[in-house]
C-alpha positions in Angstrom: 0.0 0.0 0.0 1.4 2.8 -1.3 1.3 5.8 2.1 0.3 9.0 1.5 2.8 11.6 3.2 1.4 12.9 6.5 3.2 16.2 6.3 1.5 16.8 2.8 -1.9 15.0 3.7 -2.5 14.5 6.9 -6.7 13.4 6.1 -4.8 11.2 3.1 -2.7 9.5 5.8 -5.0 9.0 8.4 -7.8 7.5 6.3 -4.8 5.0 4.7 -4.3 4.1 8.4 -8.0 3.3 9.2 -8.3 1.4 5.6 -5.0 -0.7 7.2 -7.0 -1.6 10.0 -10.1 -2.8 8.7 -8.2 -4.8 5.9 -6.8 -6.7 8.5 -9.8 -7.9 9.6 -11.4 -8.8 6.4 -12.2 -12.3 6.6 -10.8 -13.5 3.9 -7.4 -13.1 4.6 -7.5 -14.6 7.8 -10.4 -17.5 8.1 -7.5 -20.3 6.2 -5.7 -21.3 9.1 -8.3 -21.7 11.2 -10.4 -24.0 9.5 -10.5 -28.0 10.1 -11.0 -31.0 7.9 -14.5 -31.9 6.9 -16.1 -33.8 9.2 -17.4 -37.5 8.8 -20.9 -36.1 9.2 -22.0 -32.8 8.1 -21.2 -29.5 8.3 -23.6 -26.9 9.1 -23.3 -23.2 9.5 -24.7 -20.6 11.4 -24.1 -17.3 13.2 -25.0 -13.9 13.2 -23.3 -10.0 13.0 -21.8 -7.6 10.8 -18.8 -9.5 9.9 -20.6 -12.5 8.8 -22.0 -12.3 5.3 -18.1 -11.5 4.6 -16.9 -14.4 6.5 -19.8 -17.2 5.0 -18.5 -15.7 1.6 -15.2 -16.7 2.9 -15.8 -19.8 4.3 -17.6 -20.9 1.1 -14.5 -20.4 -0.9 -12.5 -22.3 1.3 -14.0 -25.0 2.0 -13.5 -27.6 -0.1 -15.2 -28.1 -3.2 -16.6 -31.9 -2.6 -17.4 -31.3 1.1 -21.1 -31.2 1.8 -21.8 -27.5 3.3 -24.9 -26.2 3.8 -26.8 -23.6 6.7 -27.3 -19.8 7.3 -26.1 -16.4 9.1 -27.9 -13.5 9.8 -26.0 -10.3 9.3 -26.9 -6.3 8.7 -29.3 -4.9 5.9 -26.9 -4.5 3.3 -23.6 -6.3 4.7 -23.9 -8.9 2.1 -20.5 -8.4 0.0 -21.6 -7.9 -3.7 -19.9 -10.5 -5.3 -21.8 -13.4 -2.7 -25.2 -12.1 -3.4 -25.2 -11.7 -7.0 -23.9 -15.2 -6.6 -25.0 -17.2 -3.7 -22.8 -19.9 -2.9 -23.5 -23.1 0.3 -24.3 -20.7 2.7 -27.5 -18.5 2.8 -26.6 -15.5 4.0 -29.7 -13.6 5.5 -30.4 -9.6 6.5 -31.9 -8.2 9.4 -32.3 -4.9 11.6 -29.4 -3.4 13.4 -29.1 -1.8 16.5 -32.7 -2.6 16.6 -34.3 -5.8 16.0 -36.9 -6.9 13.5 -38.9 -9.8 12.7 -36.5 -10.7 9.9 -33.7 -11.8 12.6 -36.3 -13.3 14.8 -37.5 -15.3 11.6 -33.7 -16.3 11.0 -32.7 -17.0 14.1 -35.8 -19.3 14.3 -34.6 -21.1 11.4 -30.8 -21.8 12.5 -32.8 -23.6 15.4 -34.1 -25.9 12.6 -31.1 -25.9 10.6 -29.2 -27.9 13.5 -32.3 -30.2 14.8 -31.7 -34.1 14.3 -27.3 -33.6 14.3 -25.1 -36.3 15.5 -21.7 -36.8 17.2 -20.1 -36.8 13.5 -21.7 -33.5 12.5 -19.7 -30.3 12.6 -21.3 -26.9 13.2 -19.0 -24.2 12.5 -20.8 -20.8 13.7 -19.2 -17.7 12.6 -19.7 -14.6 15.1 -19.0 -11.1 15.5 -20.3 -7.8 16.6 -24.0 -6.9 15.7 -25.3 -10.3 16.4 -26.8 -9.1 19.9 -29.5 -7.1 17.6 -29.5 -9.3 14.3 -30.2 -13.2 16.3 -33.2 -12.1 18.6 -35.7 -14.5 20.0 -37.3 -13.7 22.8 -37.2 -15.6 25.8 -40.6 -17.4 27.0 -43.2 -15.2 28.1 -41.7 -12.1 26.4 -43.3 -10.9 23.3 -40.8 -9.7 20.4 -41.7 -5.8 21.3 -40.6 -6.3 24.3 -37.2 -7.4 23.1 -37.1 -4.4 21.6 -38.0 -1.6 23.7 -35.5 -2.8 25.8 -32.8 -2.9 23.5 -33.5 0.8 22.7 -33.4 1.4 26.2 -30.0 -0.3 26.6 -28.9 1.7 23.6 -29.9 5.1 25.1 -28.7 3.9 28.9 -24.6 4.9 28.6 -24.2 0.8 29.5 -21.2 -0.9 28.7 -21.4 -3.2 25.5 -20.3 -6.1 27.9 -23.4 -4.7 30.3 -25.9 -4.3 27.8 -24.8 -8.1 26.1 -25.3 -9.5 30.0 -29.0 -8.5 30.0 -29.9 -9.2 26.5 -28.2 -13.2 26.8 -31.0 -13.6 29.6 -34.1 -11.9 27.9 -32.8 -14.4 25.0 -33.9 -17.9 23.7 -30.8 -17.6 21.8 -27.5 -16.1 23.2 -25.6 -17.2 25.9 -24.8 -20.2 24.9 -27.9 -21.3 23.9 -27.5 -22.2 20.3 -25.0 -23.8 20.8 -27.1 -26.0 23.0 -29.4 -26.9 20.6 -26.7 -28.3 18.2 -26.2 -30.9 21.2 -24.8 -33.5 20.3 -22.9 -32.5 17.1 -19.3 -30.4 18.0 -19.0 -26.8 17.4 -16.6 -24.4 16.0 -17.3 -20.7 16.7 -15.4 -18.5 14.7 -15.2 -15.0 16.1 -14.0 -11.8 14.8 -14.1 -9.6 17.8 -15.5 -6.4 18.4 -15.6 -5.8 22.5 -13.0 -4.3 24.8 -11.0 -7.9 25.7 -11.9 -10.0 23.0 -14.1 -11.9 25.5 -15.7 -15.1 23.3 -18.7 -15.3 25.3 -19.5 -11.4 24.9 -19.1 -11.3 21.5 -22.8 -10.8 19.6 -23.9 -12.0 23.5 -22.3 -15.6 22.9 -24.9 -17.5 20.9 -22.6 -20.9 20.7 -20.6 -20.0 23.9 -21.4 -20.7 27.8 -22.2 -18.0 29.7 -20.8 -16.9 33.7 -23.0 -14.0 34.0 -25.9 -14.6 36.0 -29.5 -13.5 36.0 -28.9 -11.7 39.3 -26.6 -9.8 37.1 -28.4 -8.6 34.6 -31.3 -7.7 36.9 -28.5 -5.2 38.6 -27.4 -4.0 35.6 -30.6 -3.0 34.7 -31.8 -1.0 37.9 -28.1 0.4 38.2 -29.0 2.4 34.5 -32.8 2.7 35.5 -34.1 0.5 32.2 -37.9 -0.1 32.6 -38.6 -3.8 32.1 -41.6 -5.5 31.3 -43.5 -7.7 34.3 -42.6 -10.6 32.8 -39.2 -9.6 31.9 -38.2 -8.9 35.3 -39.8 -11.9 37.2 -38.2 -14.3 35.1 -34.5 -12.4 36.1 -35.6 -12.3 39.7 -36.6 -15.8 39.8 -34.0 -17.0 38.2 -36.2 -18.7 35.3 -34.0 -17.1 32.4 -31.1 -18.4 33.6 -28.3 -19.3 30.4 -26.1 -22.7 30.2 -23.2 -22.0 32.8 -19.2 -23.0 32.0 -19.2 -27.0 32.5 -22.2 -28.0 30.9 -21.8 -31.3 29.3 -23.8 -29.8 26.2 -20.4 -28.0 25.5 -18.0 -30.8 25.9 -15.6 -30.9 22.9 -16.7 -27.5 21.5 -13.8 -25.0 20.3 -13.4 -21.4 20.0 -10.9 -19.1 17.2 -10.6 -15.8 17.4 -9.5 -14.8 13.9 -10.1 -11.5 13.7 -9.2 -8.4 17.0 -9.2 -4.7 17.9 -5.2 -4.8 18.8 -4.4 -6.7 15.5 -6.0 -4.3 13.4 -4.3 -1.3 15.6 -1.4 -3.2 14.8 -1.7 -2.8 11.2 -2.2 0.5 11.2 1.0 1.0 13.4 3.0 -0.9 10.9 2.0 1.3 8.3 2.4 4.5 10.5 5.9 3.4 10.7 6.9 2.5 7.0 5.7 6.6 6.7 8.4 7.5 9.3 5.7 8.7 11.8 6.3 6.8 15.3 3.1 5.3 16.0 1.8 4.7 20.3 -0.7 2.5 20.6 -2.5 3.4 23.8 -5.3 0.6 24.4 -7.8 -1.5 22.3 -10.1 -1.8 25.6 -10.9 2.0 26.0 -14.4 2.8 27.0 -16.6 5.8 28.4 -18.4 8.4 27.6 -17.5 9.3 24.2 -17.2 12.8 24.5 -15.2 12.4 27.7 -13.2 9.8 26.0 -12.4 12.4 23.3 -11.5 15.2 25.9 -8.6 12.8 27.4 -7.5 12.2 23.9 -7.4 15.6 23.1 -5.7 16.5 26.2 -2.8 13.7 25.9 -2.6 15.5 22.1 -1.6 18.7 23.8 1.0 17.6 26.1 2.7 15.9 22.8 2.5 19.2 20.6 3.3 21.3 23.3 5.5 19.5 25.7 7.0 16.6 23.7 5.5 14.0 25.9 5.1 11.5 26.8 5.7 11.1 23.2 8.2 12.6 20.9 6.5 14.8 17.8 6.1 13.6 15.0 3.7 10.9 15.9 0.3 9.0 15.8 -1.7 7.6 18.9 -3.9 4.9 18.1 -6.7 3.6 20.0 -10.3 1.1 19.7 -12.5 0.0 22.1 -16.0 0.8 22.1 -17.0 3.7 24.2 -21.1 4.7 24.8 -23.1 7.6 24.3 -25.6 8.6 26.7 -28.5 10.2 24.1 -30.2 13.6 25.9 -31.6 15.0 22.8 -33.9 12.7 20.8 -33.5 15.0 17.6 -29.7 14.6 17.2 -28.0 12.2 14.9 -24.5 10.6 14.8 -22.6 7.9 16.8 -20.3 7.0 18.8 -16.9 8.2 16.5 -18.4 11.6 15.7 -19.7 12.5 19.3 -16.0 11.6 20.1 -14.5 14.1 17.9 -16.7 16.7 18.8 -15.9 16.3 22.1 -12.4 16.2 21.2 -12.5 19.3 18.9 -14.1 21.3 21.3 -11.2 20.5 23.8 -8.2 21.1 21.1 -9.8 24.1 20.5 -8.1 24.5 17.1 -4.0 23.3 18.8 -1.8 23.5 15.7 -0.7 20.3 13.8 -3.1 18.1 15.6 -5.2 15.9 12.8 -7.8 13.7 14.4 -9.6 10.5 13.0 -12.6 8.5 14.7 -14.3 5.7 12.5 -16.1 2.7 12.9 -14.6 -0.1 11.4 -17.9 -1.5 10.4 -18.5 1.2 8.1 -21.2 2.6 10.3 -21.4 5.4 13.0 -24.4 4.2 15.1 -27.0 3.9 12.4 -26.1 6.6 9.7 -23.9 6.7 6.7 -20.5 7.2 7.8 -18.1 5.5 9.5 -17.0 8.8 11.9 -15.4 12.0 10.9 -12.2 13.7 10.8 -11.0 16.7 13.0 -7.8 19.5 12.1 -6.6 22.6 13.5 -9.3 24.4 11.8 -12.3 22.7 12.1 -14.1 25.3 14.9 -12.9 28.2 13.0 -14.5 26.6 9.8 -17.7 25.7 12.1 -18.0 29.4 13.1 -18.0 30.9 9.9 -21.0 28.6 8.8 -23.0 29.7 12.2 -22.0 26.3 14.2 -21.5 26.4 17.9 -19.6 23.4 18.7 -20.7 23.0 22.4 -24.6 23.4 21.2 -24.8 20.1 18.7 -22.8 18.5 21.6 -25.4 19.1 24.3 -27.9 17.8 21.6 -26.0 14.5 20.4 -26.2 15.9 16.4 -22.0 15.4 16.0 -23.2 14.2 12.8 -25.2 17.5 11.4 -21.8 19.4 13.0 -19.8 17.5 10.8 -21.9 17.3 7.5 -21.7 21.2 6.3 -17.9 21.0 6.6 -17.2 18.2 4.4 -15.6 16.5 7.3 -17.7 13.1 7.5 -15.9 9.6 6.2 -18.0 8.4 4.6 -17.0 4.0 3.3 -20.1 2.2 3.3 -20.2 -1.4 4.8 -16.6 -2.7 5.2 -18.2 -6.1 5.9 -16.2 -6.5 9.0 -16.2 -5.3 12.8 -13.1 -4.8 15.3 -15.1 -1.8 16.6 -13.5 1.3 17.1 -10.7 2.9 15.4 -9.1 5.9 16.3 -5.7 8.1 15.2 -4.4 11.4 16.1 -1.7 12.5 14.4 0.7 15.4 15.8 3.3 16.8 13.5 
């Protein structure tokens, strides 16, 4: 990949660093090695997220050409790569409603239950997860209608909870996650195939573990729930108090022989990005892959640490880049506002930079979409409040409404990639020359 210069470009350079990223986590470059031989059975797949129309398309290719294949994932409206739907291959790749569920992901979900009925020990189920599939694989747990599924997932969307939070109370409002798919495919052995998109690359919080046993408890989720003040319905919150909801715990014999690959994660893709940082001559720091938070706070320490570099020389030397992912939260106040998690970030951080010289700031999703518009995040230089002001735009006023996104738009600022058909969550570079 050929680097643009950063002292020439710094926009070119950082958007070459985010497109470094998320082709590390492209599927297929790094399903091969984690594949096994056919089985003597069967082989069936399933999953559910972002990721995994690109990784069935994957898979397909892979696997070999005389192998019986057959099953189904569930990923975003429009996350189908192009080539695999104008040419479906072994695996049916489905779409579905994300952040918030629709009747198309309960109808899927449904049908992965059927597509794994009536296995046996020599079947293989390989299940290929990743971020999203909390929203996309929804079946309501018994005595809960599918509205109420999704009231409270706009709830947990709005709260400010953490993603591994907001996956401990959806697993046990779920006929589906924690572990309970992978139930079902009982007694036939499972491969889950994860490309992460949560702060620690825990398996069973990816997509709210469908295939993998769960330690939270219902006890959990109930405090989780009154700690951000989410109104349940009746029935909701008896069957967490009572323990009736309750997912397959670590030990269960329905698990025995399973295995778990991560193939694709957050501090691999940073790592890409670092390596290419470098080849420019920019020293690259790459502070965490697990950062989380308010988003706007989040992007106030960013900008600050940006400051002591430009100004004092620590504690990095200048020039140089300071990566970081994660997934932070925001906490919506305004109903009218629109943008996600990377652009409320940058506004944040703008507003604390207040225009510091030779500071060049990207925030992106790596799935290609900011909460639920169409662009991955935005970009932030020296004079992006001077710019703002001579259109009329007070900074501080779209942040107190959430609308980073309708701050960014008028200045041309937005990245905008469409579906990147992966997920390692967030991405962010700030460059300081």
């Amino acid at each position: 990949m050929t680097v643009p210069s950063p002292h020439q470009d710094a926009r070119a350079f950082l958007r070459a660093l985010y497109d470094a990223a998320v082709e590390r986590a492209m599927p297929g470059h790094v399903m091969a090695t984690h594949l096994p031989a056919p089985p003597k059975g069967r082989t069936v797949v399933i999953g559910g997220g972002k990721a995994t129309g690109a990784m069935a398309a994957a898979l397909d290719a892979l696997w070999p050409a005389g192998a019986p294949l057959t099953g189904l994932v569930l990923t975003r409206y429009a996350h189908t790569p192009p080539a695999y739907a104008a040419r479906p291959g072994r695996i049916r790749v489905l779409e579905a409603s994300h952040p918030v569920p629709d009747d198309a992901g309960r109808r899927g979900a449904l049908q992965m239950f059927e597509a794994v009925r009536g296995l046996t020990a020599d079947d293989l189920v390989i299940a290929l997860v990743s971020g999203g599939g909390s929203a996309l694989l929804s079946v309501p747990a018994a005595g809960l209608s599918f509205e109420d599924k999704q009231q409270v997932n706009r709830a947990l969307l709005a709260s400010g909870a953490s993603i591994d939070e907001m996956n401990c109370v959806r697993k046990h409002l779920s006929a589906i996650k924690g572990g309970r798919l992978a139930a079902a495919c009982a007694p036939a052995r499972v491969l889950t195939l994860l490309i992460s998109d949560v702060p620690g690359d825990a398996p069973e919080v990816i997509a709210s573990g469908p295939t993998l046993p769960d330690p939270t408890t219902c006890a959990d989720a109930l405090a989780i729930v009154d700690r951000y003040r989410i109104a349940l319905p009746p029935a909701a919150r008896e069957g967490l108090k009572s323990g009736a909801y309750e997912s397959p715990k670590p030990g269960d014999a329905r698990f025995a022989g399973h295995q778990t690959s991560m193939i694709a994660t957050p501090l691999q893709s940073l790592q890409a990005a670092a390596a290419l940082a470098r080849s420019a001559g920019i020293e690259p720091h790459i502070l965490s892959d697990e950062i989380e938070g308010e988003s706007r706070e989040v992007g106030k320490v960013h900008a600050a640490l940006a400051r002591a570099v430009a100004r004092r020389g620590t504690p990095f030397a200048k020039p140089c880049v300071i990566l970081s992912g994660g997934e932070t939260t925001v906490t919506v106040k305004s109903k009218g506002g629109r943008g996600g998690r990377a652009t409320e970030f940058l506004l944040g951080c703008a507003i604390a930079l207040q225009g510091e010289p030779a500071v060049h700031v990207l925030a992106a999703d790596t799935d290609g979409i900011d909460g639920v518009e169409d662009n991955a995040g935005a970009i932030v230089t020296p004079d992006t409040l001077a710019r703002a002001a001579a259109l009329g735009l007070k900074a501080t006023e779209f942040l107190d409404r959430n609308d980073a996104y309708n701050f960014f738009a008028p200045l041309g600022d937005l990245v905008v990639t469409g579906p990147t058909f992966t997920n390692v969550n967030d991405f962010r570079a700030l460059l300081i020359g």
